[in-house]
C-alpha positions as CSV (number, residue, x, y, z in Angstrom):
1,X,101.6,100.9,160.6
2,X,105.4,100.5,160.6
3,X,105.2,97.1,159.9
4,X,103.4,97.4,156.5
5,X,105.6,100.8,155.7
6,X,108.9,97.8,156.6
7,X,106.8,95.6,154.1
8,X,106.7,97.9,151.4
9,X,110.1,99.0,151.6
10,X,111.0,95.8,151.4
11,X,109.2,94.6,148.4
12,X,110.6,94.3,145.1
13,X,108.6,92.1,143.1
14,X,108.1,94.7,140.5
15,X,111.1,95.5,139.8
16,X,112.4,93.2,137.3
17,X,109.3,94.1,135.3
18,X,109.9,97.5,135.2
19,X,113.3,97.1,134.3
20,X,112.5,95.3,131.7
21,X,110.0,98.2,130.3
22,X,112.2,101.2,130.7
23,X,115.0,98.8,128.4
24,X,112.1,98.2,125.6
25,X,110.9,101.5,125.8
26,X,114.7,102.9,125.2
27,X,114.9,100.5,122.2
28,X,111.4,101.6,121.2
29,X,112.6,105.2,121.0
30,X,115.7,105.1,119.6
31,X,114.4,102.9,117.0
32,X,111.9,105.8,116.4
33,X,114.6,107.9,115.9
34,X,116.5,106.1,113.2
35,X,113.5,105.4,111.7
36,X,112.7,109.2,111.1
37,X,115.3,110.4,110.7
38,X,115.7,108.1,107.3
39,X,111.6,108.8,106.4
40,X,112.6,113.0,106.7
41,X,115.7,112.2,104.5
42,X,113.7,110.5,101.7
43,X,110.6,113.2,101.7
44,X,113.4,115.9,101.2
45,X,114.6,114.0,98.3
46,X,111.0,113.2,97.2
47,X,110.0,116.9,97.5
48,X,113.6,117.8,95.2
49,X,112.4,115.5,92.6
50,X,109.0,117.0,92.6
51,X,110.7,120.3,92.3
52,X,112.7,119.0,89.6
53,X,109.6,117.7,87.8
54,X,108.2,121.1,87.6
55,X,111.3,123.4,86.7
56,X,111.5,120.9,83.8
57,X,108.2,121.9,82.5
58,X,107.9,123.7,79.6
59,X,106.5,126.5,80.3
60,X,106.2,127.5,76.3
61,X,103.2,127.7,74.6
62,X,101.8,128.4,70.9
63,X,98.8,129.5,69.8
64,X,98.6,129.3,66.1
65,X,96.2,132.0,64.3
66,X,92.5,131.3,62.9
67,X,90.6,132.9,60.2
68,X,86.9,132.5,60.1
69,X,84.0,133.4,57.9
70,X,84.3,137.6,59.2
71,X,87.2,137.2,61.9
72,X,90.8,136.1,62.2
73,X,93.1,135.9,65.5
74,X,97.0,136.7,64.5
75,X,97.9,133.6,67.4
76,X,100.4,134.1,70.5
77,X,103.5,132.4,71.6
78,X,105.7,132.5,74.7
79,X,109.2,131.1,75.2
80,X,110.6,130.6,78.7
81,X,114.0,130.5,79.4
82,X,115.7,127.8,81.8
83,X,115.9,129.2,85.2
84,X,118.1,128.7,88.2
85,X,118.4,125.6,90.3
86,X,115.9,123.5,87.3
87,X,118.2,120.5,87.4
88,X,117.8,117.5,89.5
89,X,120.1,117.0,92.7
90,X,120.0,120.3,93.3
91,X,119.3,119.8,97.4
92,X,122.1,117.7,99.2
93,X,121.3,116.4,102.6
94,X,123.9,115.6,104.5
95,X,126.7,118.3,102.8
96,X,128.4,121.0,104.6
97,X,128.0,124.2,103.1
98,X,131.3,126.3,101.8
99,X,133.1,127.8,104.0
100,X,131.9,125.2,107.2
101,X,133.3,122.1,108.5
């Protein structure tokens, strides 16, 4: 029994493999990192533009009137006004926000 315990303490042949996993596995991660970090930056800016898109929509519409044979319909309109934060690059990534540093 102590001589197999001696033979396991002594044995090392997997060692260079694992060493060799732990350093893949490190470059694995921190390249799934990087990675994420740049596909979370570019669905922010995706999502703005989409934003965007809609803000610049007009929102306006016209209804001209209609006279029949025994009815008529005087029409409708709406205007909208521009509201706040409707232009693009209105989200920065990245910026520090007045007052921090």
């Amino acid at each position: 029994m102590a001589a197999l315990f001696t033979n396991l303490l002594n044995d090392e042949h997997g060692f260079l493999v694992s060493a060799e996993l732990v350093l893949v596995a490190t470059i694995g991660v921190l390249a799934m990192i990087v990675g994420l970090s740049e596909v979370a930056f570019n669905v922010n800016n995706e999502l703005e533009d989409v934003g965007s898109a809609f803000g610049k929509v007009s929102q306006s519409f016209q209804l001209d009137g209609s006279r029949g044979h025994k009815a008529q319909h005087g029409g409708s309109e709406f205007w909208d006004a521009a509201d706040f934060c409707d232009g693009a690059c209105d989200i920065q990534c990245g910026s520090s926000i007045d007052g921090e540093w």
